[in-house]
N, C-alpha and C positions, 0 to 999 in steps of 0.2 A: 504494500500500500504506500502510500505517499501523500502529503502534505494537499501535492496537485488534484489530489482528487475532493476536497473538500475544500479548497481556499480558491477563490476564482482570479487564478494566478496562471501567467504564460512563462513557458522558458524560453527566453528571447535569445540566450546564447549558453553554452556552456564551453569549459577549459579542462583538457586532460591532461594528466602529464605521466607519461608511460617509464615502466622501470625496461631497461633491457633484460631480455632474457637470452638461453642458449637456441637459435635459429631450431636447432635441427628437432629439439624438445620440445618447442613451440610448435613446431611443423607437428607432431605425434600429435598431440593435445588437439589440434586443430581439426586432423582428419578423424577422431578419434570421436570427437561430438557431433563431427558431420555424418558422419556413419550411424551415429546413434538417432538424430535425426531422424536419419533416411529411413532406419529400420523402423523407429518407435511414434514416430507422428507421421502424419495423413499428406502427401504433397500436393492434394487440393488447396483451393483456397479457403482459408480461416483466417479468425483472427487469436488461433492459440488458447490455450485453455481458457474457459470459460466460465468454472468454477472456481475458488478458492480452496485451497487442503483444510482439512479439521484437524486442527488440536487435539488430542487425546482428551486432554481438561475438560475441554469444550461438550467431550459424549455426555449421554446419560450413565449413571452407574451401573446400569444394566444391561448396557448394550453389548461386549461382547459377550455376555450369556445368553443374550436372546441371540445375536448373532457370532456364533464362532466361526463360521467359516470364513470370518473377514480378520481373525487375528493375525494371518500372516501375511496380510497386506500393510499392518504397522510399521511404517518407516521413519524409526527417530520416535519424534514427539508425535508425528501426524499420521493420519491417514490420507491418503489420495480419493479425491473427490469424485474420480475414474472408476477407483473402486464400488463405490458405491450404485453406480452409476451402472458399470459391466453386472454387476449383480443381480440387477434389475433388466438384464439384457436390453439395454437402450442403445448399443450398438444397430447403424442401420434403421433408427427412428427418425421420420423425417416429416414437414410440414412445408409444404412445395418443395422447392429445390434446395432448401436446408436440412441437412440430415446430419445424425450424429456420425461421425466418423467408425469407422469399421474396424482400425487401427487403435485408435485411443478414444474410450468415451466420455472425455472429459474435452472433446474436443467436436467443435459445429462445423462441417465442412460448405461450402456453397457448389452443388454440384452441377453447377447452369446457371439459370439467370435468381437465384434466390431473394428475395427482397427484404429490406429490414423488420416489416413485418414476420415474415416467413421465419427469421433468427428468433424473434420477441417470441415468438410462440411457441417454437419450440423450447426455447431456453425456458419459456413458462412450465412448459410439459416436463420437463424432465425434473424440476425444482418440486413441481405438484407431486411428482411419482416420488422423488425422497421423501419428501414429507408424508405422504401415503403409506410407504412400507418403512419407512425408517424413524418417522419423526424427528426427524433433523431438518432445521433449515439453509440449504446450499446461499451463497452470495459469492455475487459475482464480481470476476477480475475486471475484464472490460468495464469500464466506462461507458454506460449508453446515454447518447446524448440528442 
């Protein structure tokens, strides 16, 4: 999250300033998460996940006992919002030309001409469908504006 999404503020410029690294290490690292890319997200067009992960905190205290077969989707402090999401096989759900990605379900892809309507509603559906079987309320990365 960030500041920008709540303060009605532009970032007019920003300034990096890069540490050198070893070329050929950099090079590893580089093809390394492009590979992971390629294999684990959708090269359709999206706009990147569309949910935010849950905190562990954040569950009810009952949740993995009503659901174990999601404890070893526990990564760290979170869960993936993916998870939840593939569970509910929402993989392949779609409202016009927006569908969930087939690859990752935390992810909307536009598979032709999808309108921002077409996104709102599905992103509604799938938020409806956690709360239905999970009781959880999903919130979301993007910014809709």
């Amino acid at each position: 999250t960030s500041l920008f999404k709540t303060e009605p503020w532009i970032i007019w410029e920003a300034r990096f300033k890069f540490i050198p690294g070893n070329p050929t290490e950099l090079d590893r690292i580089r093809e390394e998460k492009i590979t992971y890319r390629k294999t684990h997200h959708p090269q359709a067009p999206s706009v990147g996940s569309i949910f935010q992960n849950l905190f562990l905190t954040d569950l009810p205290a009952n949740f993995f006992d009503r659901f174990p077969e999601l404890k070893d989707k526990i990564r760290g402090t979170k869960i993936g919002a993916g998870s939840l999401l593939e569970q509910l096989q929402m993989k392949g759900r779609r409202v016009g030309d927006a569908m969930v990605s087939m690859e990752h379900a935390n992810i909307v892809v536009n598979t032709g001409r999808a309108t921002a309507a077409d996104i709102r509603a599905l992103v509604s559906l799938m938020k409806q469908e956690v709360v239905a079987h999970f009781g959880i309320e999903l919130h979301e990365e993007p910014q809709f504006v």
